[in-house]
N, C-alpha and C positions, 0 to 999 in steps of 0.2 A: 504493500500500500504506500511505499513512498512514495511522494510531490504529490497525493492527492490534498488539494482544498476542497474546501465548502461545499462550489457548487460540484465537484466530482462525489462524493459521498450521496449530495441529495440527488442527483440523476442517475446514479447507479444504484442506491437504493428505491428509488421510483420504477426502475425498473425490474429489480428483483421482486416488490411487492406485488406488483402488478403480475411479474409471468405466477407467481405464485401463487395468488387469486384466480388467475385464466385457470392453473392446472390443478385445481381443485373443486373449482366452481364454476367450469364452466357449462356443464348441466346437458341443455339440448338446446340455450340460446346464443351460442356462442358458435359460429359457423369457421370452420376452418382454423381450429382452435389450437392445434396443432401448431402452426408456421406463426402463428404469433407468440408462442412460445421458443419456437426456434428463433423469430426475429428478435424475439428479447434477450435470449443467451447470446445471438453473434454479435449483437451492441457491445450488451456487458463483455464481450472479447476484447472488442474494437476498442471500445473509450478506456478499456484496462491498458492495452497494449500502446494506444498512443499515451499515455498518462502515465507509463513505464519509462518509455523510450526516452519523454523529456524528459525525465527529472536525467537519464543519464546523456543528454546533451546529444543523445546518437538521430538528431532531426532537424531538419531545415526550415528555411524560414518560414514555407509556406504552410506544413504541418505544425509547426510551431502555433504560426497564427492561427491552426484550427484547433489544439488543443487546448485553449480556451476559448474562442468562439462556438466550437461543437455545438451547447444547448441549445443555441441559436435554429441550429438547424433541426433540430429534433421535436420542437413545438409544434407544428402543425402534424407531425404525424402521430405526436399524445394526444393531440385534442380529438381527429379523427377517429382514432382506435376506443376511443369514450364513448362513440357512437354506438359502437362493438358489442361493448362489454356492460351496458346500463340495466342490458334485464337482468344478468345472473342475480340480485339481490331482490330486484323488486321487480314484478309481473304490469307492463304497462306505465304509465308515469304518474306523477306526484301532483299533478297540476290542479285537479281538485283542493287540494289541500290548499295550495299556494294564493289559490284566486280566493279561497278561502276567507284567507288572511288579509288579504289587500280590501275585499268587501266588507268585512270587521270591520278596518282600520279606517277606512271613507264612504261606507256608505254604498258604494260604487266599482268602477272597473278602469284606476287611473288612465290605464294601458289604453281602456279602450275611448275614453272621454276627451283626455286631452287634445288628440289631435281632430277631434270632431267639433270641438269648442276654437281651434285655431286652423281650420281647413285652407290653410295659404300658402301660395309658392315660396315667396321671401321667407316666410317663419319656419316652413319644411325645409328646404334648401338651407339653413340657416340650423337647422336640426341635425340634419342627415349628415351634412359636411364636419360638426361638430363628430359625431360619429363617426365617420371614416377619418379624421384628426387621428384617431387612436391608432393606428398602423405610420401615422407621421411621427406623432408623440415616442412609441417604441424605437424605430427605427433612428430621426432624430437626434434624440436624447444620448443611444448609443453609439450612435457616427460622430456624432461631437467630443465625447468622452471618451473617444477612443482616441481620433485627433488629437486631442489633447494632454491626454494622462492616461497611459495602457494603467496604472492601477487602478485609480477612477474606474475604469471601463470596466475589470473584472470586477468590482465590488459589485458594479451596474448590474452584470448579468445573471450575477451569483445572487443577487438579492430578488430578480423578477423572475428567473431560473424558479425555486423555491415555492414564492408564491402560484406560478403557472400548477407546478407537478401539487400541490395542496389543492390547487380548485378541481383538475383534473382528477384526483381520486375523491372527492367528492362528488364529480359526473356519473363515477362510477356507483356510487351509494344511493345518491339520492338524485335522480332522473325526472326534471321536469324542463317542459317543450318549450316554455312560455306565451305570450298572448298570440304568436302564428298559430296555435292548436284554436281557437276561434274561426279564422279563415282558412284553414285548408285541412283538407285527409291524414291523418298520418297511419301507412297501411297499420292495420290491426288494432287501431284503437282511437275512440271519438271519446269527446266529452259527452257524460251525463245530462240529458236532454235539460234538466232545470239550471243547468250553468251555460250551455247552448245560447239560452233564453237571451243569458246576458248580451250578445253579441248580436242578434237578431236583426238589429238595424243599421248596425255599424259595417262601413264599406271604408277604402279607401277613396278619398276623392279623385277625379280625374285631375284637376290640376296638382294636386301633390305626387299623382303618378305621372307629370310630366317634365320634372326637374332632372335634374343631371346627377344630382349627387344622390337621388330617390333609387334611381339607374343603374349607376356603379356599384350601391351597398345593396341590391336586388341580387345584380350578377354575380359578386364575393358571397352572398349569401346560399345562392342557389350552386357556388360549384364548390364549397369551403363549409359548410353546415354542416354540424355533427345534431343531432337530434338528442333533446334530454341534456344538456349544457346550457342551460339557464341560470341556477342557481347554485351558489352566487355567480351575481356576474362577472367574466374575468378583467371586461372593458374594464367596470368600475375599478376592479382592486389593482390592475394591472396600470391604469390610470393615474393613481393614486402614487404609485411607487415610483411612476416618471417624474411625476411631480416632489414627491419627494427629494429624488436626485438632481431633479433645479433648484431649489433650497439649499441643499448640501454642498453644490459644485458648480450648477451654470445661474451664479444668482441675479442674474441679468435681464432673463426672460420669464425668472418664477412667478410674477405677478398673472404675467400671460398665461403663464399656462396654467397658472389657477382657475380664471376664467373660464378657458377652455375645457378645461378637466367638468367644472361645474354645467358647462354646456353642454356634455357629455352625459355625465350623470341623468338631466332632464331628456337629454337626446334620447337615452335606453328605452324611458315611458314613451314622449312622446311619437317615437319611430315603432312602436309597438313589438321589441325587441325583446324585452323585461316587465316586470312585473314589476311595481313598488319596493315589494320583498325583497326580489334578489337585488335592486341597486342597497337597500340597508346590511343585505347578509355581506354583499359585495363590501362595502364601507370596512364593516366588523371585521371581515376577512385581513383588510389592509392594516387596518387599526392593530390586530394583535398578532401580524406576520412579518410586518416589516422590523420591527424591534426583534425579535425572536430570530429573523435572518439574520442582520447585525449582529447581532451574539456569538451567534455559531458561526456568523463569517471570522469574526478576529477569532474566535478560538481554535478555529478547527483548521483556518487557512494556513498554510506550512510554510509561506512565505514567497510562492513563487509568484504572489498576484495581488499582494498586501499593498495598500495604496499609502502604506506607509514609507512605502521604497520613493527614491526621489522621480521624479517623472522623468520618463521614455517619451520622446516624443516622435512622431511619427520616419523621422530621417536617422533615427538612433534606434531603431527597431533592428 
């Protein structure tokens, strides 16, 4: 286990839990249950053997620079494979429950009111774009900090690294669709005709379905959706911890991206993405992971990516 830091520990135990989970429980919901077990053992090879290699210096620059950027690349196919694996625990989704809670908490169905109360180009476009911010925010935040200080940078990764693989196995436990289960089929399972009810009238508008940013977050939606990754949301927590690290290190544009983050949060309801619920589970998530990343990042980091070291800057890599 030499040169392993932080974020090696929590993506290699993300991944040990998870094939563990598959080969135990994976029932008769899990299709092809097998190779996702083997794609998890050739990982844990892979990120073993390059996370060997450096600490003994036998690597180059450009696996170098992927032996800390790796998690990067691994996130979309965690979040995917959550799609996968949502029934083993629970038969169908949680969404009952969830609309539940949001119609306790107002009365109502935020999800599905807000944008009926503001049916406009400008305030949709102005929503949606807030919303797709969040793949600028991630991205960003880490091109900058990289630029600037490779330790910075791996703090960066190590600490939304953490947070992603936490929301992620909670996709796996607790499986809900959010307010798209209103508008469309999801094979083998509808709502309860008296929560149906609630959505009965509610359409998208034709001018909010004709902006550009309505458009783009349709298309990422329809070829990037994992089903049952609702709650929490990762926008919000994932949001949250960019924002974070403009406070900590780019404190130039934190004010902005506070806004932005807040835009975002509203975004979730009113693009009918999220349910009330998960932007607050989302919140709670960030509130008690991001300090708890931190922790175990200086503790556990061995020192090859401690931004305690003086900065590297991009021409000294």
């Amino acid at each position: 286990m030499r040169g392993y830091t932080f974020v090696d520990y929590a993506t290699q135990g993300y991944l040990a839990i998870v094939g563990i989970l598959i080969l135990f429980f994976h029932g008769n919901s899990v299709s092809h249950w097998e190779w996702l077990i083997m794609a998890h053992v050739v990982l844990l090879g892979l990120i073993h053997w390059l996370i060997y290699w450096y600490s003994l210096k036998h690597i180059g620059k450009t696996l170098g620079l992927l032996r800390h950027f790796y998690p990067v690349l691994l996130y979309a196919g965690f979040f995917a494979e959550t799609g996968q694996l949502d029934q083993m625990f629970v038969q169908g989704y949680l969404d009952p429950i969830v609309i539940g809670w949001d119609q306790k908490l107002f009365g109502f169905q935020p999800s599905l009111a807000f944008m009926e109360r503001l049916p406009f180009l400008l305030v949709s476009e102005v929503f949606y774009a807030a919303y797709f911010s969040y793949y600028i925010m991630i991205g960003g935040v880490g091109l900058t900090l990289y630029l600037r200080n490779r330790g910075q940078f791996f703090h960066y990764v190590s600490v939304v690294s953490f947070v992603f693989y936490v929301c992620y196995l909670l996709y796996i436990f607790l499986p809900v669709i959010g307010p798209p289960v209103f508008f469309r089929a999801i094979p083998g399972y509808n709502l309860p005709a008296s929560l149906q009810q609630l959505a009965s009238a509610a359409q998208y508008p034709e001018v909010v379905k004709s902006g550009w940013f309505y458009r783009i977050m349709k298309w990422i939606y329809q070829v990037f959706e994992a089903p049952g990754a609702a709650i929490p949301s990762s926008h919000v927590a994932i949001a949250l911890c960019t924002a974070y690290f403009s406070f900590r290190y780019i404190r130039g544009i934190r004010w902005l991206h506070v806004i932005m983050v807040v835009l975002l949060c509203l975004a979730t309801i009113y693009c009918r993405y999220h349910y009330v619920s998960d932007v607050l589970a989302g919140i709670a998530i960030a509130v008690l992971l991001i300090p708890a990343a931190n922790w175990l990042y200086f503790k556990l980091d061995a020192g090859e990516a401690s931004p305690k070291r003086s900065q590297s800057s991009l021409g000294r890599a």
